[in-house]
C-alpha positions as CSV (number, residue, x, y, z in Angstrom):
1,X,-12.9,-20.4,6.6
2,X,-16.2,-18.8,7.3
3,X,-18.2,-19.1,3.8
4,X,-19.7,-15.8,3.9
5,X,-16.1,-14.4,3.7
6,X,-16.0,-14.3,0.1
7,X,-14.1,-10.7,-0.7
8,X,-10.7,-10.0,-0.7
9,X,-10.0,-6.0,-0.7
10,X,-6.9,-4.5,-2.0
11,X,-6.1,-0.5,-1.0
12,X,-2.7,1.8,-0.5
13,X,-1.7,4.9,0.4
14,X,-3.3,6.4,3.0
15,X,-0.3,8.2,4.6
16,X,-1.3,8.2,8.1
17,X,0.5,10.4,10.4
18,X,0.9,12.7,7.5
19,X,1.7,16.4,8.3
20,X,0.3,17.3,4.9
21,X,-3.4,16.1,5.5
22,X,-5.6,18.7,6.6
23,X,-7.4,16.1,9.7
24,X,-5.3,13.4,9.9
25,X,-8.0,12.1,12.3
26,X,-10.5,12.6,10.1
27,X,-8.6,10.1,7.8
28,X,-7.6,7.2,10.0
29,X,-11.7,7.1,11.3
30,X,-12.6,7.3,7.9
31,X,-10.4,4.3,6.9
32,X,-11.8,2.6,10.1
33,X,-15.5,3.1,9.0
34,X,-14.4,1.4,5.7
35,X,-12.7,-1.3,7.6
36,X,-16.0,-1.8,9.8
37,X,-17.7,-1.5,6.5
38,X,-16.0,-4.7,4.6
39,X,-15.2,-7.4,7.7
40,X,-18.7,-9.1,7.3
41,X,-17.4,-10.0,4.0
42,X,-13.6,-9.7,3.8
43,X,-11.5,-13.1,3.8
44,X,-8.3,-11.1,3.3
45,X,-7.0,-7.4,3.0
46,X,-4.5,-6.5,1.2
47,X,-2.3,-2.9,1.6
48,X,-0.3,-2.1,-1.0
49,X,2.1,0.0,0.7
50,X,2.6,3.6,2.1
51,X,-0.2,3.0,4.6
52,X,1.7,5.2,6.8
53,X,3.4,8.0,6.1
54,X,6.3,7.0,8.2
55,X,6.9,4.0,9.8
56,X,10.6,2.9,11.4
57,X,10.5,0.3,14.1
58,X,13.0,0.7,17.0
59,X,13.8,-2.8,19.1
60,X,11.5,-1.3,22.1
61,X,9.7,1.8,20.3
62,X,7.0,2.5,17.0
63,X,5.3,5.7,15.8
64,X,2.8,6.8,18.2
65,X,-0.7,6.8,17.0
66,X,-2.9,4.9,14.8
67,X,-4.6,3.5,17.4
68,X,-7.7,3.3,15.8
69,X,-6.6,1.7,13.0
70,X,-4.2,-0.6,14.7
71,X,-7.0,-1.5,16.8
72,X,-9.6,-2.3,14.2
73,X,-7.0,-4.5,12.0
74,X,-6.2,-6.9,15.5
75,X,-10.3,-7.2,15.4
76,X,-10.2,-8.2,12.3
77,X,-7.5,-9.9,12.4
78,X,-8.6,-12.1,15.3
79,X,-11.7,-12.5,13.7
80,X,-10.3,-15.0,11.0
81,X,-9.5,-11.8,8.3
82,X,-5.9,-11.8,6.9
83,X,-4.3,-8.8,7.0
84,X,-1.1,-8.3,4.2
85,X,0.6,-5.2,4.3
86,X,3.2,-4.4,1.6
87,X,5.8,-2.0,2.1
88,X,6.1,1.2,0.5
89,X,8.4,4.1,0.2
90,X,7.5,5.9,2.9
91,X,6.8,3.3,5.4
92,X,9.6,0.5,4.9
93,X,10.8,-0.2,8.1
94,X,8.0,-2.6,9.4
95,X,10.0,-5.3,11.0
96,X,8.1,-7.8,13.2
97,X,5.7,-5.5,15.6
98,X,2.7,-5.8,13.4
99,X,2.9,-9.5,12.6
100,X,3.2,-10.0,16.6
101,X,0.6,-7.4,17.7
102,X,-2.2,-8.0,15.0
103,X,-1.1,-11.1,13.2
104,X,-0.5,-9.3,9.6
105,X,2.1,-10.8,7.0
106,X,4.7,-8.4,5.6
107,X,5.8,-8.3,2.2
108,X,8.5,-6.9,1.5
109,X,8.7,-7.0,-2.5
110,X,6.2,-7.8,-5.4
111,X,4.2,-11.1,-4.8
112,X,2.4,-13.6,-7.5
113,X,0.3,-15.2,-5.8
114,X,-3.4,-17.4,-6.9
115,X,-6.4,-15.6,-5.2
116,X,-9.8,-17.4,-6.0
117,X,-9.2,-19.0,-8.8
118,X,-6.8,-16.4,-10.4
119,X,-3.5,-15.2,-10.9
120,X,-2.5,-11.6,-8.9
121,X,1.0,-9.5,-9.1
122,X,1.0,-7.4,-6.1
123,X,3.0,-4.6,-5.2
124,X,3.6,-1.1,-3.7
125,X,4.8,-0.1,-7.3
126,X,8.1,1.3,-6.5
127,X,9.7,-1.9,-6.8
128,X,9.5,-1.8,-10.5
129,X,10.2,1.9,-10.9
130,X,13.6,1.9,-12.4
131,X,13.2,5.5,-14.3
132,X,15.3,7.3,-11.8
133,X,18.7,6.2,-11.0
134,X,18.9,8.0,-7.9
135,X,15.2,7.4,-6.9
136,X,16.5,3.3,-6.8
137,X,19.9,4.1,-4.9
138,X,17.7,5.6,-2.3
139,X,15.3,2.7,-2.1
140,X,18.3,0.5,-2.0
141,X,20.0,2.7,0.7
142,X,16.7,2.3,3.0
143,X,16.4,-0.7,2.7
144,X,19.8,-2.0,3.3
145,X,19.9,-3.9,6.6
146,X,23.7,-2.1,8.1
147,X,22.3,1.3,7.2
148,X,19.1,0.8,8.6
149,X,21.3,-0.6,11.8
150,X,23.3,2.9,11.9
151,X,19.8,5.1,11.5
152,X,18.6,2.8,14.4
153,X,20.8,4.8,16.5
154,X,19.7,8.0,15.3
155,X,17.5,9.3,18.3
156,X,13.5,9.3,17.4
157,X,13.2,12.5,18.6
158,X,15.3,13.7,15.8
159,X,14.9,10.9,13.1
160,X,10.4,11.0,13.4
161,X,10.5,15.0,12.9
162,X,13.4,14.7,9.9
163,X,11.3,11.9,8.2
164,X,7.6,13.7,8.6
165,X,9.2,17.1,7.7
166,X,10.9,15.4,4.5
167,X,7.5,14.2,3.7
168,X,5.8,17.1,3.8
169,X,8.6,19.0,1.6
170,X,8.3,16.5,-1.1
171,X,4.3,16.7,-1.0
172,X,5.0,20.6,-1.4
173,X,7.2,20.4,-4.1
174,X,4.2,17.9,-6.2
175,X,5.9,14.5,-5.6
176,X,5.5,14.9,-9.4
177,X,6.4,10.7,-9.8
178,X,3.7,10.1,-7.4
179,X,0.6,11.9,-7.8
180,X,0.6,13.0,-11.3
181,X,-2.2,12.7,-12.9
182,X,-2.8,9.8,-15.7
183,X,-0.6,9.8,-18.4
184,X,-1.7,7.8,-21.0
185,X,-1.0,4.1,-21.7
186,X,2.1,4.8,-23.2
187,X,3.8,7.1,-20.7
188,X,2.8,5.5,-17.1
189,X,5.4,3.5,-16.1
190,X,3.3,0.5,-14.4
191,X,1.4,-0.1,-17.4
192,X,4.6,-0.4,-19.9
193,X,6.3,-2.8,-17.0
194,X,3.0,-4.8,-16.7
195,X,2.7,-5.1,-20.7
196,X,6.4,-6.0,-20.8
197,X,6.1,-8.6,-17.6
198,X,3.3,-10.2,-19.9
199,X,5.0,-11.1,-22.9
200,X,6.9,-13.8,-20.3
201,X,4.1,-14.7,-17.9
202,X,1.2,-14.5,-19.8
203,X,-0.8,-16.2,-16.8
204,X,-1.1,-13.2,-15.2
205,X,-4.6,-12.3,-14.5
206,X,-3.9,-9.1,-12.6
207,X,-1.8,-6.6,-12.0
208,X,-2.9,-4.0,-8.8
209,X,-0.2,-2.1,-7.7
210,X,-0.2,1.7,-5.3
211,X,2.1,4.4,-5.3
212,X,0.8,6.5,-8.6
213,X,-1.8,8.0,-6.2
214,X,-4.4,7.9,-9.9
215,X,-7.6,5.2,-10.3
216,X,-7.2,3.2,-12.7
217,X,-8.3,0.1,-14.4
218,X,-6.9,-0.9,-17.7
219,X,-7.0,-3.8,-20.1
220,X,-4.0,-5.4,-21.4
221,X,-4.8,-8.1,-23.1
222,X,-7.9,-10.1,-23.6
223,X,-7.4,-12.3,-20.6
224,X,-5.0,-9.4,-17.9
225,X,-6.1,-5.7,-16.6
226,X,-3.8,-3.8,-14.2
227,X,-5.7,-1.9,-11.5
228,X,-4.3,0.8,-9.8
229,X,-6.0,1.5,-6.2
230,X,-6.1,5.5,-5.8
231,X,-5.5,6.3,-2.4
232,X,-6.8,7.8,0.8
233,X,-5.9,11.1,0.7
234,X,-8.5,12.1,-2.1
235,X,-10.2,9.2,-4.0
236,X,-10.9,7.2,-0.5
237,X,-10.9,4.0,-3.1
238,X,-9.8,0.6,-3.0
239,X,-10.4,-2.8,-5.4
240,X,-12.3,-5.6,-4.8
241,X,-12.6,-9.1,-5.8
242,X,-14.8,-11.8,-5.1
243,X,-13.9,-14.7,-7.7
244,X,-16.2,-13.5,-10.6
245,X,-15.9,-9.5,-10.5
246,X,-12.4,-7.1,-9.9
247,X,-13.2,-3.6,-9.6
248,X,-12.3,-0.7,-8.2
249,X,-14.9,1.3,-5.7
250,X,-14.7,4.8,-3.0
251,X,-15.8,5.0,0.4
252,X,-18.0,7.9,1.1
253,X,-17.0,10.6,-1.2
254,X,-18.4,13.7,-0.2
């Protein structure tokens, strides 16, 4: 490992791809910059999910685009950086492309895992949303492996334009569960699963989950936080930690 690779960076939700951003461009060179910005220091990256807005790999065919980005993660990546990408809602069907292309590792449901001398839960932060009973049958429906073998059959002329234009509807209508703002400790559904997921694994240093869209970074007891990253659509923030200090940071802001 080279030694001056000390950070490990954490961010989510950038929606790439998305019909709803205003330069979608703009966005993925943005995130590139940042990328550029960190790899002198970065040891290992970390994204929490929704990265894309829509992601579904065929056996022969992936989303066009993203090249940029794409491009800068195989640097990276065959610079010595690990790349971790977590799927979200909106981008589940990552298969085996990007581990063969740029080397990432997928995850495909929360992770505990020891980072530099502490204890991490990692995840999107769907995958402990259980408020909505019809918000989990869908999760469970995308991800079940014979009904993503019949959607594979679905033509991605039709199947891109349904997703994106889905996407865009729900970002219209306020994705109210997503991008609400903060709630309050006793109403934001993260925070009462990470206090709850305490009481039985109190060795849990951090929590840093995605998918609420808000910045956040919370104590919960004297010795666990849980960190929520933002995202790239308007904070342009992501968490770092470097074995002493975990905080959360933007890119840019202008």
């Amino acid at each position: 490992m080279n030694l001056s690779r000390k950070n490990i960076y954490f961010a989510s939700d950038a929606h790439l791809g998305a019909r709803f951003h205003k330069d979608p461009l703009a966005v993925e060179k943005k995130l590139v910059r940042w990328l550029d910005h960190i790899k002198e220091d970065a040891q290992a990256i970390y994204f929490l999910g929704d990265m894309f807005d829509y992601w579904y790999e065929y056996k022969y065919v992936v989303p066009k685009g993203f090249v940029r980005f794409l491009g800068k993660l195989a640097e990276l990546s065959d610079n010595g950086i690990e790349i971790h990408f977590f799927i979200g809602n909106h981008d589940i069907w990552m298969f085996d492309y990007l581990p063969k292309e740029i080397g990432a590792t997928i995850h495909r449901d929360v992770l505990t895992v020891d980072l530099l001398g502490k204890r991490f839960f990692l995840g999107h932060g769907d995958e402990v949303d259980y408020r909505s009973k019809s918000f989990r049958f869908i999760r469970s429906l995308f991800r079940n492996k014979f009904c993503q073998w019949l959607y594979a059959g679905i033509h991605p002329r039709w199947s891109f334009g349904f997703a994106l234009g889905w996407s865009l509807s729900s970002r219209k209508s306020g994705l109210k569960n997503e991008v609400a703002g903060y709630q309050g400790e006793n109403k934001e559904y993260l925070v009462q699963f990470a206090k709850e997921y305490l009481q039985s694994h109190p060795d849990i240093n951090f929590f840093i989950f995605g998918h609420r869209h808000i910045m956040l970074d919370l104590m919960l007891s004297r010795t666990s936080r849980i960190l929520i990253t933002g995202d790239w659509m308007q904070h342009f923030s992501y968490i770092v930690w470097d074995g002493e200090a975990l905080f959360l940071d933007q890119f840019e802001v202008v």
